[in-house]
C-alpha positions, 0 to 999 in steps of 0.5 A: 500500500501507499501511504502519503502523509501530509503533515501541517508545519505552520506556525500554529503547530509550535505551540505546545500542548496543553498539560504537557511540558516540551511538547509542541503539536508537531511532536503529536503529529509526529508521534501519531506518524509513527504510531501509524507506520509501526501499525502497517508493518506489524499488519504486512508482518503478521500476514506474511508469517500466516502464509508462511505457516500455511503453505496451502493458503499461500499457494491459492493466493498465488494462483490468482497472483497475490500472495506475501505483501511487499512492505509498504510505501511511505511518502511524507509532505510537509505543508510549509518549506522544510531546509531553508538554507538551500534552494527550494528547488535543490532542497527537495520538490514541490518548493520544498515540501515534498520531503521523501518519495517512491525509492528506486524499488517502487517501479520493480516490486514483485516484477517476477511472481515466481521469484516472489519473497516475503516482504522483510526482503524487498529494500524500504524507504523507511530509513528516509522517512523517519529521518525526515519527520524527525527533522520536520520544523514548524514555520517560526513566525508570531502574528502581530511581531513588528520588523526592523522598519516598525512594521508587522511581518507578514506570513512567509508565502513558503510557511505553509497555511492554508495554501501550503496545505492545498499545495501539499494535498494538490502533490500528494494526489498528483504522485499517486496519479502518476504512479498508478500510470506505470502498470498500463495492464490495470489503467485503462484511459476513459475507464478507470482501473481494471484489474480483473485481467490482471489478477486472472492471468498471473502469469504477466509478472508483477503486474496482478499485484499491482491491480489491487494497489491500495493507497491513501493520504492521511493529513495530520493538521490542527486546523488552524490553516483553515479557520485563522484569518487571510493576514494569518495564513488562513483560507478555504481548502481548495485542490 
């Protein structure tokens, strides 16, 4: 499965919780990542060590193409630009808030079923991941602070609200969009997704386990963004 998170990093998300102490929104948003990521794996694991005590049942699944579950595949963006030392373009895509995408592995998961191999085999973009939600930032700005000439900084365009939401969310459907374009056997132009040929005929490789490929996008905000006024970063969620 693909996984997108899409984590808010504006200013809002600095302040901390309340009856806690050093933990701000983002160390929640943060956590609730982790605790999501560590719930998938634990599912792929459990399944996978199933089939490998059921020799039979893994091998009805396999006559239909299916079988061990490859390990999920986690991209993080951030609604607000993350390394601002560098350039947007050189730091990463999506003016910088596209922080992890799909790892070279992505396009060649199970591309022979017959060689087909638990997941704890295939390579993972997890290193990747955890290290940049570990250095996921909110923006650093306070409504109302005035500026060498005396007068209110206004939000950063880059600092995320509303319209770094509506970037991030725009990115994250686009990449799953176009991933799902790579597997011309289940993506039929006017007509959707037809995995029935697919799965039928196991014998075309990698391509019936991508028939099924399931996905989602899972926004992790306070929603500030959407209720703070327009000189705040606030505005209506519009894809």
């Amino acid at each position: 499965m693909i996984v997108v998170f899409v984590v808010d990093t504006s200013p809002s998300m600095r302040q901390p919780l309340q009856d806690t102490v050093g933990m701000s929104k983002l160390d929640l948003a943060k956590m609730a990542v982790e605790d999501i990521i560590r719930g998938l794996n634990k599912r792929i694991s459990e399944h996978n060590t199933y089939l490998q005590q059921q020799p039979q049942h893994h091998q009805n699944l396999r006559t239909i193409g299916l079988g061990f579950s490859p390990n999920d595949e986690f991209l993080l963006l951030s609604t607000g630009r993350q390394h601002a030392k560098q350039a947007a373009t050189a730091a990463c895509g999506a003016g910088g808030r596209l922080l992890v995408g799909y790892g070279d592995h992505s396009h060649q998961q199970s591309a022979d079923s017959s060689n087909e191999q638990p997941a704890a085999n295939h390579h993972s973009n997890v290193d990747s991941f955890q290290k940049e939600l570990k250095c996921l930032q909110a923006t650093d700005w306070v409504p109302g602070k005035v500026g060498p000439n005396n007068k209110p900084i206004p939000f950063p365009d880059d600092g995320g609200g509303s319209a770094g939401l509506n970037i991030a969310l725009s990115v994250g459907l686009q990449m799953l969009s176009r991933y799902r374009l790579n597997f011309r056997s289940t993506e039929n132009y006017g007509m959707g997704r037809l995995p029935s040929p697919a799965v039928l005929n196991p014998s075309g490789g990698g391509a019936a386990l991508h028939a099924i490929q399931p996905a989602c996008l899972i926004v992790i905000t306070d929603g500030a963004c959407l209720s703070s006024p327009p000189g705040e970063g606030g505005g209506p969620l519009q894809l």
